[in-house]
N, C-alpha and C positions, 0 to 999 in steps of 0.2 A: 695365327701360327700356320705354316704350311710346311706340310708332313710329305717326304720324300721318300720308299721304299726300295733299300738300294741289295744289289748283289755282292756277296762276298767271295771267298776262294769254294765257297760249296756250290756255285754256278755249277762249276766244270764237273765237279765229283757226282752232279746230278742229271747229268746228261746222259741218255737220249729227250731224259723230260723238260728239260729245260729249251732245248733248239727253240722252241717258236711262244716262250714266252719268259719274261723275270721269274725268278724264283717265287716271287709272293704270291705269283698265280695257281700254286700249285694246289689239290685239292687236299686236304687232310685233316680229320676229323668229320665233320658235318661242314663244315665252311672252309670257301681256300684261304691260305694266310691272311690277303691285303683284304677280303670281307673281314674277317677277327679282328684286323686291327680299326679298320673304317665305322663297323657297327661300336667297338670299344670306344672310339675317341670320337663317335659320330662327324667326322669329315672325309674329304673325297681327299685320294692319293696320289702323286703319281710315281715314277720309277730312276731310277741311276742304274740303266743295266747296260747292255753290250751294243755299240751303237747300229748294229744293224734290225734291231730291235725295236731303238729308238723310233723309226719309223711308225711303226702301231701302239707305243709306250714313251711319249717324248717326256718328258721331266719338264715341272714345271715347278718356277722360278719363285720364293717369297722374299718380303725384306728380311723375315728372318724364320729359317727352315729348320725343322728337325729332320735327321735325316737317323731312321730304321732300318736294323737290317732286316732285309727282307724273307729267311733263311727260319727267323727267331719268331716263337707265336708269343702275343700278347697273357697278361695277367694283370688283376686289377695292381697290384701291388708294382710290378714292372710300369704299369701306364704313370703309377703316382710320383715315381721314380724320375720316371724321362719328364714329366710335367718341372719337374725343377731346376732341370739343367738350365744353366746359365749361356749367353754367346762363348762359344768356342770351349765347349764341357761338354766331355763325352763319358757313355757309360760303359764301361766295361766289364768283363768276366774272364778271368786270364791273359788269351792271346786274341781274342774276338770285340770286335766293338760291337753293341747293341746298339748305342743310338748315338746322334752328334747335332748338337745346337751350333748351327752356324747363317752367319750373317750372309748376305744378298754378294757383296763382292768377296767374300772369299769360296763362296760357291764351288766357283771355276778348277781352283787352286785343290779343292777336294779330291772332285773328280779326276785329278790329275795323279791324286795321289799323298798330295802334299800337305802333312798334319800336322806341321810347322805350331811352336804355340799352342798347340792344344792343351789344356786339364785333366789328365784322367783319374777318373772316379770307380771304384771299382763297384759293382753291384751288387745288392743285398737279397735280391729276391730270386727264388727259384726260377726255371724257366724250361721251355723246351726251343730244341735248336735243330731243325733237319740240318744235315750233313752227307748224307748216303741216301741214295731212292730205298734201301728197303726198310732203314728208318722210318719209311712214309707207313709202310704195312706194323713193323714191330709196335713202333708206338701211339696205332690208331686206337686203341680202346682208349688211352687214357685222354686224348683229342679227342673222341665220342662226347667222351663223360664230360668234360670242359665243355664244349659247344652245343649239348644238352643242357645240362646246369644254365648257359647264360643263355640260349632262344627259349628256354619255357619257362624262365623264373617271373612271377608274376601272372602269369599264362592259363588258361584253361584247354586242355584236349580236346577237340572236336569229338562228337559221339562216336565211340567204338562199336560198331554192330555188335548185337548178340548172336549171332551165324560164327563168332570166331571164337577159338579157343586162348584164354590169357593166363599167363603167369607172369606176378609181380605186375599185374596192370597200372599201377601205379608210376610205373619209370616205362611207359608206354602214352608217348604222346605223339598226337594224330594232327596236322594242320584243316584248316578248310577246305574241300575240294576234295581230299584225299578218297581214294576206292578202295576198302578193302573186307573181301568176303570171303568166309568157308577158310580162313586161313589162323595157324599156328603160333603164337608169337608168345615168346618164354626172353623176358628182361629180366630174369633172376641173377644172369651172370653180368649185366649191363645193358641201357638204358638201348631204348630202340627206338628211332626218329623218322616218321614220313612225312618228307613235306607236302607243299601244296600241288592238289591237282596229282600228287603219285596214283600209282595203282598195285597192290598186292593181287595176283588173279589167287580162284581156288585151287585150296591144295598144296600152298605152299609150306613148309615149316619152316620159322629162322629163328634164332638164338642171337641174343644181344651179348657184348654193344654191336648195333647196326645202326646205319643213316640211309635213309632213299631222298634220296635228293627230289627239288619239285620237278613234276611231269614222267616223274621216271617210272618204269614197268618192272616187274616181277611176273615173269608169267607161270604158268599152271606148272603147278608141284613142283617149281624149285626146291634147293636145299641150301641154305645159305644158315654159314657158322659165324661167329664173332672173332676178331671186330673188325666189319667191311662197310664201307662207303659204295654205296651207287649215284654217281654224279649226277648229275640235272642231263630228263631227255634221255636215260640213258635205258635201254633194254635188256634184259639179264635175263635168264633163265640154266637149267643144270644143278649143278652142284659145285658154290663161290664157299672159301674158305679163309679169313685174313687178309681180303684182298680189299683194293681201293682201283676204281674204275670212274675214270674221269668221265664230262660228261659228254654227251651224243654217241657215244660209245654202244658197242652191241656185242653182245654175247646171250643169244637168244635161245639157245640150242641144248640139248645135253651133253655132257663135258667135263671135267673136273680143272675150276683154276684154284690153286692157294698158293698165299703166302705172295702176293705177284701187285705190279702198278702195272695199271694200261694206260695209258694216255688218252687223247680228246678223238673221236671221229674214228677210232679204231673199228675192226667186224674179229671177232671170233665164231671161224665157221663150225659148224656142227658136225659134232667129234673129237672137236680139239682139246687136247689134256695134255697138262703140266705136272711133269713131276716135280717137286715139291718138296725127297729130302733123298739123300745119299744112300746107296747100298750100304757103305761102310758106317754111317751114321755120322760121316766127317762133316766139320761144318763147311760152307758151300761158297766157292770161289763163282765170282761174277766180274767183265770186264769193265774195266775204269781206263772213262777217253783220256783225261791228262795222265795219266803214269804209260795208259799204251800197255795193260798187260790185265791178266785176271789177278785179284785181288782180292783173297778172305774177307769175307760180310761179317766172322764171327757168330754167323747163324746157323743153326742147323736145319731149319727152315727156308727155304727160298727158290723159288719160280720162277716167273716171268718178270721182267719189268722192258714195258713196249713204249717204243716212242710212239706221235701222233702217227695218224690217217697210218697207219699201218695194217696189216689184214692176213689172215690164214685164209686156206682150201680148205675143204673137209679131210677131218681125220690127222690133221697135223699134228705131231707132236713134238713137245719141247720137255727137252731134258731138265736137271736142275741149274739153279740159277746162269739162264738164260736172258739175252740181250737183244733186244730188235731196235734199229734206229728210226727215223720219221722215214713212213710212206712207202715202205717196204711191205713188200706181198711174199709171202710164204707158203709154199704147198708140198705136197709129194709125199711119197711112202719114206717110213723110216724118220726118226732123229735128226729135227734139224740142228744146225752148228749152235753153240753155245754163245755165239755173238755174230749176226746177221746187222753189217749196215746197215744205213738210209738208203732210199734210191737204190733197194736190191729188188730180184725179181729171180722165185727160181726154188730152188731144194736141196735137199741131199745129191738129186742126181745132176745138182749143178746150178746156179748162181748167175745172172748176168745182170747188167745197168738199168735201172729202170729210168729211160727215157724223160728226159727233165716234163715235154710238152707233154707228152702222155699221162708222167702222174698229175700234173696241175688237171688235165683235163679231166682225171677219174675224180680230184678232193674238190672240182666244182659240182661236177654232178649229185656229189653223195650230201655235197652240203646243201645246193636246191632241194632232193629229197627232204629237208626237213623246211625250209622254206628261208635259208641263209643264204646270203650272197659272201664271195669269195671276194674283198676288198684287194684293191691294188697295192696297196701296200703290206697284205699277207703274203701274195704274190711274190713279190720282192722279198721278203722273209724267206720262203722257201728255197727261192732262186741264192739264194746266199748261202744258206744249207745246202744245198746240192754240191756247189763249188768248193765248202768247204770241207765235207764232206768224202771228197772225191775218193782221196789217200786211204780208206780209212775199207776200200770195197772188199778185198780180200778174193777176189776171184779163184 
């Protein structure tokens, strides 16, 4: 069987995060969607997303496909589910499709749109469903606790030094490789995950649920709350709060982020703080690209949410629920705007274009820094954001 991981209408709703990849890559819990579902059905995926896209994610073809949305995280009871759909039986929940068995020539006819003939089934099992980026922060504890439960079941934790202090060491598991010394670690309120090769430096304190992704840094006496993800490679230091930070990502500095998504290759310079809830205690409007306006989250909580290679100066700060698009640089005294495009470059005291060759030339450099090359066909990803992007500068 070959399993296709497709986008639905929460593409749009999830954008600046989405620009430079399918939704199923997004990170959330301890693993991004298309791992959850790849480690669950143990095969390889590919994508039905936005054809400019398709360049770096081209979809690949079976005689007979299941096709996922990619939006929806797996469950064993959902996987037993979609194992039984029939050619042309789809599962559904409402107004959303979860999954669709379809044969090699009607493929085409899919992606076009066309559900001519379909079965639908409605489904029996729970699930969860991103739809909104700050969905990604509200319902990461219980994405922890799932992506815990299934990387350690059967498992033993690598040795925990005696130099660190535990509570609930029990829901405290360590991979191989993993560093960590002189450091604080209370999983009483949920499960805490380091993977391989992380590093916790001395002096930090954090409170689960947490995940540190493999290779990723904690350094000296952070303070990090539950429930936040640190992606793979990724550098964090301050004071993280409910946040999810993708990975190669840095926020090394002191600082206060909560409630907030950062995307892949981002810097938070040092200083930078995010508020995080309302004077009046009102729940917190944030801008949505398809409607083209700010939009109630229903949260009273809510921060940042950054698209990629995007970047602050020191001492930045961003109001409540705030919006930065891919590859935008931010700086300067004072409150920046509560929705900063792509391809911006600038401040409070003012905003200009950021130079298509100039940004490519800064997200090559920053990615050799880590010893990545910048493929042509990313390239071409970007350059498509840009253009599309244009309307959207607000000078």
């Amino acid at each position: 069987m070959n399993y296709i991981l497709f986008d639905d209408y929460s593409r749009n709703n999830l954008l600046p995060l989405t620009f430079l990849r399918p939704v199923a890559d997004l990170r959330f819990g301890i693993l991004t969607i298309r791992e959850k579902w790849e480690k669950m059905l143990n095969v390889k995926t590919s994508s039905l997303t936005e054809e400019y896209l398709s360049i770096k994610y081209p979809m690949v073809k079976g005689a007979n496909n299941i096709l996922i949305n990619g939006s929806v995280c797996p469950s064993p009871e959902l996987v037993k589910e979609i194992a039984t759909l029939k050619p042309n039986e789809a599962l559904l929940s409402q107004d959303s499709i979860i999954a669709l068995h379809v044969i090699a020539e009607d493929l085409d006819k899919i992606g076009e749109g066309d559900t001519e003939g379909i079965i639908e089934i409605e489904t029996k099992s729970p699930f969860t469903k991103i739809n909104y980026p700050w969905e990604i922060y509200a319902k990461n504890a219980e994405a922890i606790a799932a992506d815990f439960e299934f990387l350690t079941k059967g498992k033993t934790s690598a040795t925990i030094s005696s130099s660190n202090k535990l509570t609930a060491p029990e829901m405290i598991f360590i991979e191989e490789g993993a560093v960590v010394e002189n450091v604080i670690l209370n999983a009483s309120e949920g499960p805490i995950y380091i993977g391989k090769n992380a590093q916790i430096w001395e002096g930090s304190v954090i409170r689960g649920p947490f995940a540190l992704c493999n290779d990723a840094i904690v350094k000296m006496q952070s303070i990090i709350y539950g429930a936040t993800t640190i992606g793979p490679f990724a550098k964090i230091g301050g004071e993280i709060e409910n946040s999810v930070i993708m990975g190669y990502s840095n926020k090394p500095h002191c600082g206060y982020l909560g409630n907030s998504v950062v995307g892949q290759w981002c810097n938070i310079a040092a200083g930078t703080n995010v508020a995080n809830l309302n004077n009046t205690y009102a729940t917190v409007k944030v801008w949505n690209y398809p409607q083209e306006k700010f939009i109630d989250t229903g949260q009273q909580f809510c921060g940042l949410i950054m698209g990629d290679h995007s970047k602050t100066g020191i001492n930045t700060m961003f109001n409540t629920g705030s919006v930065v698009g891919v590859n935008s640089n931010v700086f300067g005294h004072g409150y920046q705007r509560n929705f900063v495009s792509s391809f911006m470059w600038g401040g409070p005291a003012g905003y200009s274009a950021y130079v298509i060759h100039k940004a490519l030339d800064t997200a090559m450099h920053v990615l050799k820094r880590r010893g990545v090359d910048l493929t042509e066909a990313e390239l071409e990803i970007f350059r498509s954001v840009y253009e599309m992007t244009a309307g959207n500068a607000r000078l």
